[in-house]
C-alpha positions as CSV (number, residue, x, y, z in Angstrom):
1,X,20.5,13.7,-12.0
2,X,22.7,13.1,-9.3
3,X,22.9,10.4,-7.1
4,X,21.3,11.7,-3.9
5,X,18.5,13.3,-6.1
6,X,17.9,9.6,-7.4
7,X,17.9,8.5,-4.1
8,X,15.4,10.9,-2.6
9,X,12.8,10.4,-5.3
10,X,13.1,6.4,-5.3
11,X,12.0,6.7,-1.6
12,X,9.3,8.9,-2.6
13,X,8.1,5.7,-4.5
14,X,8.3,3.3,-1.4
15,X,11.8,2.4,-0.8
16,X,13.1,4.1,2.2
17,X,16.3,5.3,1.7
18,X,16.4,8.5,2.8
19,X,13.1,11.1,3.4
20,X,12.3,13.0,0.5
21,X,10.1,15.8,0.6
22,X,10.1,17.8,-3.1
23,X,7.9,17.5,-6.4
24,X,9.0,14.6,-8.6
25,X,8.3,13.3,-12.1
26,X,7.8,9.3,-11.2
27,X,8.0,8.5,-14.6
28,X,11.7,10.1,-15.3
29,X,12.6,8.7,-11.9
30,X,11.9,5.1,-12.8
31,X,14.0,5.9,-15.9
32,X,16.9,6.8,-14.1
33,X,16.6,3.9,-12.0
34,X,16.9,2.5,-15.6
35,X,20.3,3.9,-15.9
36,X,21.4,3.9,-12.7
37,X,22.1,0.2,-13.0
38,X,22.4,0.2,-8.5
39,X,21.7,-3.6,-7.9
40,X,20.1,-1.9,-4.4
41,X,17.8,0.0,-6.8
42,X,16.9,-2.2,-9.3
43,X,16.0,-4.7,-6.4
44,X,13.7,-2.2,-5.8
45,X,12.4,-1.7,-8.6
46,X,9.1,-3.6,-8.7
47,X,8.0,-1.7,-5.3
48,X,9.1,1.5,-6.9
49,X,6.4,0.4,-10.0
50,X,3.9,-0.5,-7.5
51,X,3.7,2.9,-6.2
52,X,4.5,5.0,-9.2
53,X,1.3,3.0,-10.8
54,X,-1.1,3.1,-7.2
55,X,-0.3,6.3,-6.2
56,X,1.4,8.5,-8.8
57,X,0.8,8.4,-12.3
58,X,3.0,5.8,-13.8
59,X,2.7,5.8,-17.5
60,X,4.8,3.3,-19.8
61,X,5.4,5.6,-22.9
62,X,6.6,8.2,-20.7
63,X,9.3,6.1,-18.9
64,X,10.8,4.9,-22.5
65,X,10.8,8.1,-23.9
66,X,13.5,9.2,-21.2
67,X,15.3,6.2,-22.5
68,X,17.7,7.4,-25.2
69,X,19.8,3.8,-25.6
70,X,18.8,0.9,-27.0
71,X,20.6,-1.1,-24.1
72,X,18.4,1.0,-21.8
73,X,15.2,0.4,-23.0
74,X,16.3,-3.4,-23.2
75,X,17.2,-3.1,-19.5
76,X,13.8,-1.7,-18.7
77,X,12.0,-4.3,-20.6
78,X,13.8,-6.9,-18.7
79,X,13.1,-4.7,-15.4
80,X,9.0,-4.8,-16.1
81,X,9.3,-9.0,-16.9
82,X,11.2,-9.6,-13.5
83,X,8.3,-6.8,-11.5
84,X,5.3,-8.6,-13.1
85,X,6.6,-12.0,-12.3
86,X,7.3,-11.3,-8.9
87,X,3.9,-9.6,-8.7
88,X,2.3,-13.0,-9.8
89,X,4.4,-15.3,-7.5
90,X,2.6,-12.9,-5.0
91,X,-1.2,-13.8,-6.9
92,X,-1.7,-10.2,-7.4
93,X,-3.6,-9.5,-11.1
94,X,-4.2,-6.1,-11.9
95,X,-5.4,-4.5,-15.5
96,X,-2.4,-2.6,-15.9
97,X,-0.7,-5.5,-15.8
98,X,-2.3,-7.4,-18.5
99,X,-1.7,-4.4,-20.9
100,X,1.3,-4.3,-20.7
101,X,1.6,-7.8,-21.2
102,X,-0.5,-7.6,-24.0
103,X,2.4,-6.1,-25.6
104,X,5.3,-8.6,-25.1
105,X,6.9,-10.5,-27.3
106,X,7.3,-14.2,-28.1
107,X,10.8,-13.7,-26.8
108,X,10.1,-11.7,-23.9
109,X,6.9,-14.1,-22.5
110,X,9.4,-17.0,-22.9
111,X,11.7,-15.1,-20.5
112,X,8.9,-13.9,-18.3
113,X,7.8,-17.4,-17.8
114,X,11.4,-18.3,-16.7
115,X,11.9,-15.6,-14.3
116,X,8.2,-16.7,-12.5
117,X,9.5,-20.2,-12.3
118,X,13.5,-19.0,-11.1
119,X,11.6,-17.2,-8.5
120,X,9.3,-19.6,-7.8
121,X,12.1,-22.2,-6.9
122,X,14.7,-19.6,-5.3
123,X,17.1,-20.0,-8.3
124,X,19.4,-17.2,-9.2
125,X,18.4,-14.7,-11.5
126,X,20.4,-13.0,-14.2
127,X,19.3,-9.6,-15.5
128,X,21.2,-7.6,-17.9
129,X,24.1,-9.3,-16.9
130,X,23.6,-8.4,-13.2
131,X,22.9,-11.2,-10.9
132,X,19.7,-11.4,-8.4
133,X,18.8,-13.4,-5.5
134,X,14.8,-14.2,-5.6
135,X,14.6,-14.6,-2.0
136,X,16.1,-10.9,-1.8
137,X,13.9,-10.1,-4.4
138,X,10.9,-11.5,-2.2
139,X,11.7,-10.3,0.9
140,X,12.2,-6.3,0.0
141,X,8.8,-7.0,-2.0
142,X,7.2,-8.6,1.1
143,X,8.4,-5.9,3.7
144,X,6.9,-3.2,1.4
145,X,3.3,-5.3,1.1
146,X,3.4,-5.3,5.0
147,X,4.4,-1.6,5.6
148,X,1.5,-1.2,3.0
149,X,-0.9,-3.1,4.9
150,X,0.0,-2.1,8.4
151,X,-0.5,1.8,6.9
152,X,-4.1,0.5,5.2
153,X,-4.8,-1.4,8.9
154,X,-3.8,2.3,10.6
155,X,-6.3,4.6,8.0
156,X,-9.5,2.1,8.6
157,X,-8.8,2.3,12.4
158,X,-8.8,5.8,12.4
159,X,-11.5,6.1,9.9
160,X,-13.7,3.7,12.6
161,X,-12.2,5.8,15.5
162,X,-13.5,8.9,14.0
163,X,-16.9,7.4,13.2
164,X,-17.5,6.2,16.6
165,X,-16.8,9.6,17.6
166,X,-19.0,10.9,15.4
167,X,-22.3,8.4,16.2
168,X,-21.4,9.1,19.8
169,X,-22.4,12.2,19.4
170,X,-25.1,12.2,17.7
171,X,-26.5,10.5,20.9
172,X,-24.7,11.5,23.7
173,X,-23.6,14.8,24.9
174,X,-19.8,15.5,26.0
175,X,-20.2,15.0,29.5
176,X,-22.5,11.7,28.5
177,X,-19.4,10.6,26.4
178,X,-17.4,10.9,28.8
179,X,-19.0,8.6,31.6
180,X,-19.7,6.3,28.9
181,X,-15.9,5.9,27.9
182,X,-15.1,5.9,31.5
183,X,-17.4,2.8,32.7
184,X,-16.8,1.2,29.5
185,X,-12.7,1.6,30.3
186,X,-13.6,0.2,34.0
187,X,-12.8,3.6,35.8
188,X,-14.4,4.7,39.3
189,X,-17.2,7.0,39.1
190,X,-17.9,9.5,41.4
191,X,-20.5,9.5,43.3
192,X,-22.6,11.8,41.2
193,X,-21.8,10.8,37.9
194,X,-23.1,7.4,39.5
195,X,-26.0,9.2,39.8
196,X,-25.8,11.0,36.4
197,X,-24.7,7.7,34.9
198,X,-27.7,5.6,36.3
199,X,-30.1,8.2,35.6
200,X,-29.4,9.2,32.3
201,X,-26.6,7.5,30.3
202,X,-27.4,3.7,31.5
203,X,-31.1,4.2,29.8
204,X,-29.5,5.1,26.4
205,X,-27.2,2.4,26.4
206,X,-30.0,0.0,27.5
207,X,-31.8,1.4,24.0
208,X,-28.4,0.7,21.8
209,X,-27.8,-2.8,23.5
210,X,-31.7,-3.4,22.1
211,X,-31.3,-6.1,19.4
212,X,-34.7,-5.4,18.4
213,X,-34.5,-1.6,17.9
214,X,-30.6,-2.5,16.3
215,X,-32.6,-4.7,13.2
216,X,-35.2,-1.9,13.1
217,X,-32.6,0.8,12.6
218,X,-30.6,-0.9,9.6
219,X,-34.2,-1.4,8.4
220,X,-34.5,2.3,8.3
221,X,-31.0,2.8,7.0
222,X,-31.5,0.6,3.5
223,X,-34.5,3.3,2.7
């Protein structure tokens, strides 16, 4: 896999660098990660597990069988300690995580435990003989978790956006909507939709503003 193939798929996966727009196997992608041995990469590589495990399939066996070394599957090894380590100095607890640590060994929960305390106190890291800053390590894992909840924050507002539009109409009709966004945004009426407005819409919205007919509603909804 070349290089620029690597790349595109890795931002498939969350980090961003460079736009990617093909099919990809995540699971042979997080293997060549593996291999790669990019610091930039394997910096990257606990947001690149994230994904591949929220979003795309990730699958443990799969990975290591795309390993053909033994010094690669060691390096992975080491890769998943120093992801689920960071992943706890963040208090985040998932099941997939406590499979796989099901599965460690002595040796490798001895080493987990001193990766969570190096990156715990901001002391460097060495992994497979490649050194690691944890605040690095913390920052590229912290601008991911706020790209992720900035895109969660932009769904549910849209998903409300688009519910409001849709219990709008149910009640009002388009020209109704529209005088009721426009005095709700402080705009001048004419003087007919005024009229309109005072006549027709102002009565409905006198019903909604009803706290009484509000509690009687979400009575009716629970049946």
């Amino acid at each position: 896999m070349t290089d620029s193939m690597l790349l595109e798929r890795v931002s498939r996966l969350g980090l961003p660098l460079m736009e990617s727009t093909s099919e990809f196997d995540v699971n042979l992608t997080l293997s060549e990660v593996v291999k790669n041995r990019d610091t930039r990469l394997w910096e990257g590589f606990p947001v690149l597990l994230m994904n591949a495990v929220k979003e795309h399939g990730f699958d443990d066996k799969s990975v290591r069988a795309n390993l053909t070394t033994a010094k690669e599957k060691t390096n992975y090894q080491a890769l998943l300690l120093l992801s689920l380590a960071l992943y706890e100095c963040f208090h985040l607890s998932y099941l997939w995580m406590n499979q796989l640590k099901a599965h460690f060994s002595v040796r490798d929960l001895s080493k987990f435990k001193q990766l969570k305390y190096s990156l715990a106190h901001d002391e460097p890291l060495n992994l497979s003989g490649m050194r690691f800053d944890p605040t690095r390590l913390k920052d590229v894992f912290e601008l991911y978790f706020e790209k992720h909840a900035e895109k969660n924050k932009q769904r549910r507002e849209k998903h409300e956006e688009l519910a409001l539009e849709y219990s709008l109409s149910q009640l009002f009709s388009s020209k109704q909507k529209d005088l009721f966004r426009k005095k709700l945004d402080g705009l001048p009426l004419t003087k007919t939709e005024k009229e309109y407005y005072s006549r027709t819409v102002k009565k409905k919205v006198a019903a909604l503003a009803n706290p009484d007919l509000h509690r009687l509603a979400q009575r009716l909804m629970e049946y």
